[in-house]
C-alpha angles and dihedrals in degrees: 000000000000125000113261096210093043088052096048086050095055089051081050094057085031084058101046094041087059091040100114126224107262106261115239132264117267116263109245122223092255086067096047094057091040085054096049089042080057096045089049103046087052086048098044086049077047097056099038087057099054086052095053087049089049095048090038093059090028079054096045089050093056092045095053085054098050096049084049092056093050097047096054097044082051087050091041096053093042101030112113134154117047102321134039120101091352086064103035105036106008118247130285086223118020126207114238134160125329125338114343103327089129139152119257098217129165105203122177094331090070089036074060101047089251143130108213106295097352097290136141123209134209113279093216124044125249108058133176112247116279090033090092125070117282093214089156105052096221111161133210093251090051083049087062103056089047121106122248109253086211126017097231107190128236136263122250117280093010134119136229114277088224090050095050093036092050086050089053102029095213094127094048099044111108090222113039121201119222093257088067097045088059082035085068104034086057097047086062106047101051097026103072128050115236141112128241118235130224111202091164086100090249093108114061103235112014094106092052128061121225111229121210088269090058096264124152116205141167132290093224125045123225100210138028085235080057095052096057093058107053093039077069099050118088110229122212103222102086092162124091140250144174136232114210142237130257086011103152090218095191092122086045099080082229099132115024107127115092088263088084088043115098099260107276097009119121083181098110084205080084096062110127096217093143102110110213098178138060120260120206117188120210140158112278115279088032113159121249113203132187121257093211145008112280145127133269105265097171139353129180150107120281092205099188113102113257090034134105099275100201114007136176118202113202127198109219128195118209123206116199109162099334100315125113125213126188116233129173115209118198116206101184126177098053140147120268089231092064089050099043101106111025125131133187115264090019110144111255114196119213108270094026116145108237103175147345124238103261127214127249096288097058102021094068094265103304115150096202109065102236134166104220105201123181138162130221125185093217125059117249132225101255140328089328141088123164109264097196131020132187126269086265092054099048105084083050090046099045081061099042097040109036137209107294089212094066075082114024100040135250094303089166 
């Protein structure tokens, strides 16, 4: 028999185990919306912090790439000696075998979406100066202080450009108007007494030199024995000209021996006819001086018909504001007796004669003395540049291989 009060008090502890937690109260609309405001706002500072994340690291990419640009245009500009830009990019316009059969290659500027240093160049040749890349910033005021390659005279009743230019000051002022700039255009063009040549084949008789008997014969010989000959023979023009830049000379009947084929193409669509240095065109014996101090890279003699003959590459440093840039200048068509001596690395002062224009037997074969000069912004591989490329070559060589007239002057 069980105890009543025992048992009362284990319905007691039976009731309140079953007993249930009081539920809670319902939620009312106001805290539903105070608990989605909540959820939003969480999600929106979310959100704007994804999209932080995502501009900070979009922002540090472009900014990489910026920096790696710039780094490349500033090692391009100041690279020199076997590696720069050749080793680390590979070049716009590689060196290859002998006079000018090169490879066209692209290397990490297209990868970048670049041209060299950023530059554009003409689509059509024959431009007037200032028209080309500047890929060497070489200023007016640094122009002035440059040597003549050739000392062209004077016409008659005209005054020296340095003279005129010192009394006005246009060309050493640091920021030209516009007034000097045509001051000195026009100081050159009416200053010095030579002729321009057009080799495009549109002017009779400027691809061909007049002798003494009234005989016009090539510019360029077809044989040594030839050669011979016509170094012999006195010629009557004793004045000077000068062959352009960029002048596509196909109609000009210039090139027209294998040597300016792609090696082993008979597809004259591979003619390289496109001229990418300055010709200036003296009597024979004619001194070449250097534009600027420097030192000897390369001197030799480039024997095949059609090609330099004796040549003397010169590496030049440039100086603008205290900032130094590499540029190899290339003086082709010379006399052996100018050549004979000189020795890579030996010191070249600015105004030195460094050769004189040789004749047919020593100049490749050309029939008109000329002194061929051309810069490059990379070194090359030896007493050779390519002094004219193929229409598919050009856009990589006119930035390779800049405007002649940022030094000489607008000679035309």
């Amino acid at each position: 028999m069980s105890n009543p009060a025992s048992s009362g008090q284990g319905r007691r502890k039976r009731g309140q185990r079953q007993r249930k937690s009081p539920a809670p109260p319902p939620a009312t609309s106001e805290s539903v919306r105070a608990e989605a405001a909540i959820r939003e706002q969480i999600y929106r500072m979310e959100l704007a912090n994804w999209k932080i994340y995502v501009f900070n690291k979009v922002a540090l990419g472009i900014a990489i790439v910026c920096m790696a640009k710039n780094v490349l245009v500033m090692v391009d500009k100041r690279r020199g000696g076997g590696g720069g830009m050749s080793g680390l990019l590979g070049e716009a316009f590689q060196h290859g075998d002998a006079l000018g059969r090169k490879k066209h290659g692209n290397g990490l500027w297209s990868f970048l979406g670049m041209q060299r240093g950023e530059y554009s160049v003409p689509k059509r040749g024959l431009q007037p100066f200032g028209a080309y890349p500047n890929v060497l910033n070489i200023t007016s005021e640094m122009r002035s202080q440059f040597h003549p390659i050739i000392k062209i005279p004077l016409r008659k009743g005209k005054r020296d450009v340095r003279a005129a230019a010192e009394e006005g000051a246009c060309l050493e002022s640091e920021s030209k108007s516009a007034s000097c700039d045509a001051a000195e255009r026009k100081l050159l063009n009416e200053t010095y007494d030579y002729v321009i040549k057009d080799y495009t084949g549109q002017t009779k008789g400027d691809n061909k030199v007049l002798l003494e008997d009234g005989k016009r014969v090539p510019q360029l010989v077809s044989s040594r024995e030839e050669a011979l000959k016509f170094a012999k023979l006195p010629k009557k023009s004793k004045g000077f000209d000068v062959g352009r830049y960029d002048e596509d000379r196909r109609g000009g009947s210039l090139y027209t021996s294998s040597l300016f084929l792609k090696e082993g193409s008979v597809d004259e669509r591979t003619r390289r006819t496109i001229h990418i240095g300055l010709d200036i065109g003296a009597p024979v014996g004619t001194a070449v001086h250097a534009f600027e101090d420097g030192i000897v890279h390369s001197a030799g003699y480039n024997p095949d018909l059609g090609d330099y003959g004796h040549v003397i590459v010169i590496e030049h440093r440039l100086k603008n504001r205290g900032e130094e840039t590499k540029v190899y200048a290339l003086y082709g068509h010379l006399a052996a007796r100018g050549i004979k001596g000189k020795q890579t690395g030996q010191q070249i002062r600015k105004g030195q004669v460094v050769g004189y224009l040789g004749n047919t037997v020593e100049n490749g074969g050309w029939t008109g003395a000329h002194v061929h000069f051309q810069l490059a912004v990379s070194p090359p591989p030896t007493h050779d540049m390519p002094g004219v490329v193929t229409s598919d070559q050009r856009a990589a060589a006119l930035l390779e291989y800049p405007d002649p007239r940022y030094v000489v002057g607008e000679l035309w």
